[in-house]
C-alpha positions as CSV (number, residue, x, y, z in Angstrom):
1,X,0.0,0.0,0.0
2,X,1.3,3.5,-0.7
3,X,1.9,6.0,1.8
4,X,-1.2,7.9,2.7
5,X,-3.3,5.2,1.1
6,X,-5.8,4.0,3.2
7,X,-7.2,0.6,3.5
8,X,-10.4,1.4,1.8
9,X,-9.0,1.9,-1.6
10,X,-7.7,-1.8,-1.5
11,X,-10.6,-3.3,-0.9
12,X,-12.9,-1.7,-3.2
13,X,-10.0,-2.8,-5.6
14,X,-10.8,-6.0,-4.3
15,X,-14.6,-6.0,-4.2
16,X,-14.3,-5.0,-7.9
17,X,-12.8,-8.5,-9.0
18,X,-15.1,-10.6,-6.8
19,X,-18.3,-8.5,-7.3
20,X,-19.5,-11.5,-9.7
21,X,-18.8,-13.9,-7.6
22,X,-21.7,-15.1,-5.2
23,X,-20.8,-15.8,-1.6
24,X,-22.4,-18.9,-1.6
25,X,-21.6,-22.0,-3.7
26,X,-24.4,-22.5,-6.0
27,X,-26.9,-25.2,-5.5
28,X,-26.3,-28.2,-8.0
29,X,-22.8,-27.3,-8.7
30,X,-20.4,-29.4,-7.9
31,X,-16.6,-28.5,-6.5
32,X,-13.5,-29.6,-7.9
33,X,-13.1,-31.8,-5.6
34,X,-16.2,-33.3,-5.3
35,X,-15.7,-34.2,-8.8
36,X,-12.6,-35.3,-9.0
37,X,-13.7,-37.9,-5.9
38,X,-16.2,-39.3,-8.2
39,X,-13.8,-39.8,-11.1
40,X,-11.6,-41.7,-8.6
41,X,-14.3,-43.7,-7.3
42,X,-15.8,-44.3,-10.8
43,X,-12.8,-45.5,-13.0
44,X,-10.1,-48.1,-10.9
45,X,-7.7,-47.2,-13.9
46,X,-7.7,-43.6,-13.4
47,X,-7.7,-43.7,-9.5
48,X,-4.1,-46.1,-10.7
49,X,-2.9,-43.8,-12.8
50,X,-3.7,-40.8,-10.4
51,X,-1.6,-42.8,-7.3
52,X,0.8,-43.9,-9.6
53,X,1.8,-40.1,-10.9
54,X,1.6,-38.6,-7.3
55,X,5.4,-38.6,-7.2
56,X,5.6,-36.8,-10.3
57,X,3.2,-34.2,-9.4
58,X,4.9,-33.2,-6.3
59,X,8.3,-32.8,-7.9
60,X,6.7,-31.0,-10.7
61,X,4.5,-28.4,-8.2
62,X,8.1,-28.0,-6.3
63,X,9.9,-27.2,-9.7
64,X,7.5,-25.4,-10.7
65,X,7.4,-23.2,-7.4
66,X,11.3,-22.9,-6.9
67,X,11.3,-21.4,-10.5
68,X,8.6,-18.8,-9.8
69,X,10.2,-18.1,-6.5
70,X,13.3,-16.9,-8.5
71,X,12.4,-15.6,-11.1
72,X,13.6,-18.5,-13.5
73,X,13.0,-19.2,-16.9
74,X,13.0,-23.2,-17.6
75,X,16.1,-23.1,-19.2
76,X,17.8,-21.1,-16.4
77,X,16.2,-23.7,-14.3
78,X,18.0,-26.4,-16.2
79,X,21.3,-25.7,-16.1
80,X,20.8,-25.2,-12.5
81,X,19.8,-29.1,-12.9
82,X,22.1,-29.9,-15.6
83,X,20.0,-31.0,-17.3
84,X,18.3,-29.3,-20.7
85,X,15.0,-27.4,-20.8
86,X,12.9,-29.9,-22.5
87,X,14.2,-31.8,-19.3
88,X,12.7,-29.4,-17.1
89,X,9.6,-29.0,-19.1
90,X,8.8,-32.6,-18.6
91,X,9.7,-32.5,-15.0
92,X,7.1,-29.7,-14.8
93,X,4.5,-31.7,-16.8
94,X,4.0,-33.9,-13.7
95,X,3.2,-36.8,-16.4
96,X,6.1,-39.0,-16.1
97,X,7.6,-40.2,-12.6
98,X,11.5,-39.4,-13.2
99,X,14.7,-41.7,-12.3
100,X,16.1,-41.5,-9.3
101,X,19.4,-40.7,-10.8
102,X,17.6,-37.3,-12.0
103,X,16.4,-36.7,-8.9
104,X,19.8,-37.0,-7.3
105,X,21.5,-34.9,-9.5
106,X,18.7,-32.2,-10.0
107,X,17.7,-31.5,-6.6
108,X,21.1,-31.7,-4.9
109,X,21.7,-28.8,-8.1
110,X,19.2,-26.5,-7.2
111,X,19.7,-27.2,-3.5
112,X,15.3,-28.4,-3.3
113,X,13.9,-30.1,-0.6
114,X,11.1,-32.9,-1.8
């Protein structure tokens, strides 16, 4: 906030970008979650798949957050990792679990903690 600004001209800043929004979930509409529970429950294959890539999703929100938090590009990020950037974009795809031997080398790089 700037000096002399008050507190009222951030929330009506605020209040602008939720004024859409109801305060209430609507009735009949489902959450994310909710449906992403269902799709677990519904399909054995996917709710595999899902615990199968949880590994890889974890590393890639952690890449993904260590780049942001400094202001990395992927390819910065890779030789960080010595590794390339289409390394790092599939890291970040959270689609594949990596090797072990990439883990090693990559996190003990960027000094990450899984």
């Amino acid at each position: 906030m700037a000096r002399g600004e008050d507190n009222r001209s951030a929330r009506t800043g605020c209040q602008r970008h939720t004024a859409g929004i109801p305060s209430r979930w609507p009735k009949g509409i489902k959450r994310a979650e909710e449906v992403h529970a269902a799709a677990l429950a519904a399909d054995p294959e996917f709710a595999a798949e899902w615990e199968r890539l949880a590994l890889a999703r974890m590393i890639s929100t952690t890449l993904i957050a260590y780049r942001s938090d400094r202001g990395l590009s992927q390819r910065e990020l890779a030789k960080l990792l010595g590794g390339s950037q289409p390394d790092v974009v599939a890291l970040e795809s959270g689609e594949k679990n990596p090797q072990i031997e990439t883990l090693i080398k990559g996190f003990s790089g960027c000094r990450c903690r899984l």
